[in-house]
N, C-alpha and C positions, 0 to 999 in steps of 0.2 A: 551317742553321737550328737554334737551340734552344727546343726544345719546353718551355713549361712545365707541370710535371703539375698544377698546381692547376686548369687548364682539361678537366682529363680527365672527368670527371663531366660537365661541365654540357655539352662537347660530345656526349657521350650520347646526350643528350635531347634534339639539335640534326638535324637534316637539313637539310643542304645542298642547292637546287634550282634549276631555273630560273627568272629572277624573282627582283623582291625576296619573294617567298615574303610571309605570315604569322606573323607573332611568337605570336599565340595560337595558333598550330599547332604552333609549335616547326619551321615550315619559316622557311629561310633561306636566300640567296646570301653568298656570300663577304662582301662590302661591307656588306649590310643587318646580319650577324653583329657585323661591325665597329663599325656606330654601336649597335648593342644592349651590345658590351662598352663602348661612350665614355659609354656613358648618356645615348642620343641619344634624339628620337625615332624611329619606324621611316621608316627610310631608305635607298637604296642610297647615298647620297654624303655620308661622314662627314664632319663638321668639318677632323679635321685631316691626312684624307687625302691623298695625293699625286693629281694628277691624271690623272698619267702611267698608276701604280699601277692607279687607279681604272678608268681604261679598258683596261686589258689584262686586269685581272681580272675583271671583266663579260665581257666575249666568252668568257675561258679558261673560267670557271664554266658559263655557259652551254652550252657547247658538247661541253665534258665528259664521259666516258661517265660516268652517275649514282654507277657503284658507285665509278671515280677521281677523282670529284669530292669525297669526302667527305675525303679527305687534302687537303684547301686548309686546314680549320678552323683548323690552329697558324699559319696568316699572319693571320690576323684581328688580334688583338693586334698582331703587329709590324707594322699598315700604319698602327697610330695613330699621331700625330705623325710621319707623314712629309710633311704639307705645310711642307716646308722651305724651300722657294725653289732645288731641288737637282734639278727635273725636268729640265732641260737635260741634266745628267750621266747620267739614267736615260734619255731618249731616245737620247743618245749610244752606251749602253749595249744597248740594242736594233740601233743601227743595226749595230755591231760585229758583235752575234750574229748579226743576219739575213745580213750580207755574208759570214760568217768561217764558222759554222754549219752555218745554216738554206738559205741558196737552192742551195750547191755541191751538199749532199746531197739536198733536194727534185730540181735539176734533172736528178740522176742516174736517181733514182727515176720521175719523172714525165715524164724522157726524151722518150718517143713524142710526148707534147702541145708539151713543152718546144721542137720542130726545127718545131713549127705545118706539118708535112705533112700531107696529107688524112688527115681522122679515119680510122680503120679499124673503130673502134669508137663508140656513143652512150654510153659506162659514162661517169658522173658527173663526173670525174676530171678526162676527156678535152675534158670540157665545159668547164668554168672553170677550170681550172689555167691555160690561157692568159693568161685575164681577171687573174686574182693572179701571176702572174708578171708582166707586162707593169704593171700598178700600182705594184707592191713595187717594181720596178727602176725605172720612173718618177719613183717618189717617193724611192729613196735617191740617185736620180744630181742632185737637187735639194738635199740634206741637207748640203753641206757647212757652211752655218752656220745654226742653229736663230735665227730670230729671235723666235721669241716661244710662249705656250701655243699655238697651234693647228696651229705645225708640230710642236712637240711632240706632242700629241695625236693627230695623224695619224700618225706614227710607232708612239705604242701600239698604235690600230689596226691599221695593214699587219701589226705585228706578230704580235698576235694572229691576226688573218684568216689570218695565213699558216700558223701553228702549227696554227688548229683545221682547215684544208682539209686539209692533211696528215695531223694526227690521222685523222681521218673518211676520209678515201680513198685512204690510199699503201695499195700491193697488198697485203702481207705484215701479218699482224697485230704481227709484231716490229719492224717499223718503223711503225706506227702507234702502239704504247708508244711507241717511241723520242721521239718527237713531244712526247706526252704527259707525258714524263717531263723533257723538255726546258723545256716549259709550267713546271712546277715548278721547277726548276731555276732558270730567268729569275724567276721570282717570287720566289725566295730573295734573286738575286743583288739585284735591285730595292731589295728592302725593308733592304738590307743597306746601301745609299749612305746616309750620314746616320745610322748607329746607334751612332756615338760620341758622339752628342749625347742626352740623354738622353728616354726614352721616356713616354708620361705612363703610371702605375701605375693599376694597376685592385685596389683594396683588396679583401679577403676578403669585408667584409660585402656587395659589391655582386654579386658573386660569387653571394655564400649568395644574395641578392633574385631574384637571376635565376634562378635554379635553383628557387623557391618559388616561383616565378611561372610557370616550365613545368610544374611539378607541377601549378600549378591547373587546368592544362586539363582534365587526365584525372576533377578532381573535380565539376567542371561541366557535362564531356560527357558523363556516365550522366543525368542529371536531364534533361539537353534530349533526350535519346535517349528515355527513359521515357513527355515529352510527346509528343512525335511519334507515339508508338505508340499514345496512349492517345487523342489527337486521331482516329490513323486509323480505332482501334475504334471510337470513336465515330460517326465519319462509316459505316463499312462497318454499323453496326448500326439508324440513324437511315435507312439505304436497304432494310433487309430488314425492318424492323418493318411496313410496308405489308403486305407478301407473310404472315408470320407469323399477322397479323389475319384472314385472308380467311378 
């Protein structure tokens, strides 16, 4: 992935969240960030998004631990103009990593549930990993030819589902990154099918707009803070003026 620094400021002033967040908050999810730089309205589902994209990164952002969610922000940019007609190829591209990856190492990991012999334990894990395992394999030993957007799309999903269950409950906090980092990783690869074709530019001055326009919050939020306060003395003072008089 290349990072462009002109986006470094205005991610700043940006948090990433669960949700399509708040634009006047300056909160965001990956996607909603995305139509904010296309000069959309607020949205989770850009124009010229992938849709492939667009559902794996909805699950991954959400799911996310807060504080590794904020390194999603430089794919915002790169997921504009990837509605290409190219999601076949990025499904495909999932199916590879889940078969090749993701299920060898989860089933090592997640073992115990993985052989479906009597639980030993109620830990979270041990609960649904069956349910995502049994799906995931389900639906990749059906994948040999995508015929259309919604086996695509299903694909994004197992995808993700399977990244963030792992994320969230393999034992070891080292393999919980692992997961996470993996997330990233596929999102790169993703956004990368289709990036010899050219990307649509986000000019400076729209840049500067957006950034002046997250500014405004902080100068609007002292004044409605001021009212609220001055409302509430008023109310706390219009209930003791009674008692004062007596």
């Amino acid at each position: 992935m290349t990072v462009d620094t002109r986006f470094e400021a205005l991610y700043g002033q940006i948090a990433l969240v669960r949700g399509a967040g708040d634009r006047r908050k300056g909160e965001l999810c990956l996607m909603s960030l995305a139509a904010f730089l296309a000069g959309e309205s607020h949205s989770d589902n850009p124009a010229t998004a992938s849709a492939v994209i667009r559902r794996f990164a909805m699950q991954i952002n959400d799911e996310m631990p807060p504080e590794l969610r904020q390194q999603l922000k430089p794919f915002a940019p790169l997921i504009l103009g990837t509605r290409d007609g190219l999601d076949s190829e990025r499904a495909h591209l999932l199916i590879a990593a889940m078969r090749i990856e993701l299920l060898p190492r989860a089933a090592t990991e997640f073992c115990t549930a993985v052989s479906f012999a009597p639980l030993a334990t109620s830990r979270a894990r041990n609960r649904i990993w069956p349910e995502v395992y049994q799906q995931v394999t389900s639906l990749l030993s059906k994948a040999g030819t995508l015929r259309g957007a919604h086996e695509c799309d299903q694909i994004a999903a197992a995808a993700a589902r399977l990244i963030c269950h792992c994320g969230r409950l393999a034992p070891l906090p080292d393999q919980r990154a692992w997961y996470w980092a993996k997330a990233v990783d596929l999102l790169d690869r993703l956004c990368s099918i289709g990036n010899e074709n050219p990307r649509p530019a986000i000019p400076e001055w729209q840049l500067s707009a957006m950034s002046a326009f997250l500014q405004q919050r902080h100068h609007h939020r002292t004044p409605q803070v001021a009212c609220r306060k001055l409302a509430n003395t008023w109310t706390y003072a219009r209930h003791l003026l009674p008692v004062l008089v007596r």
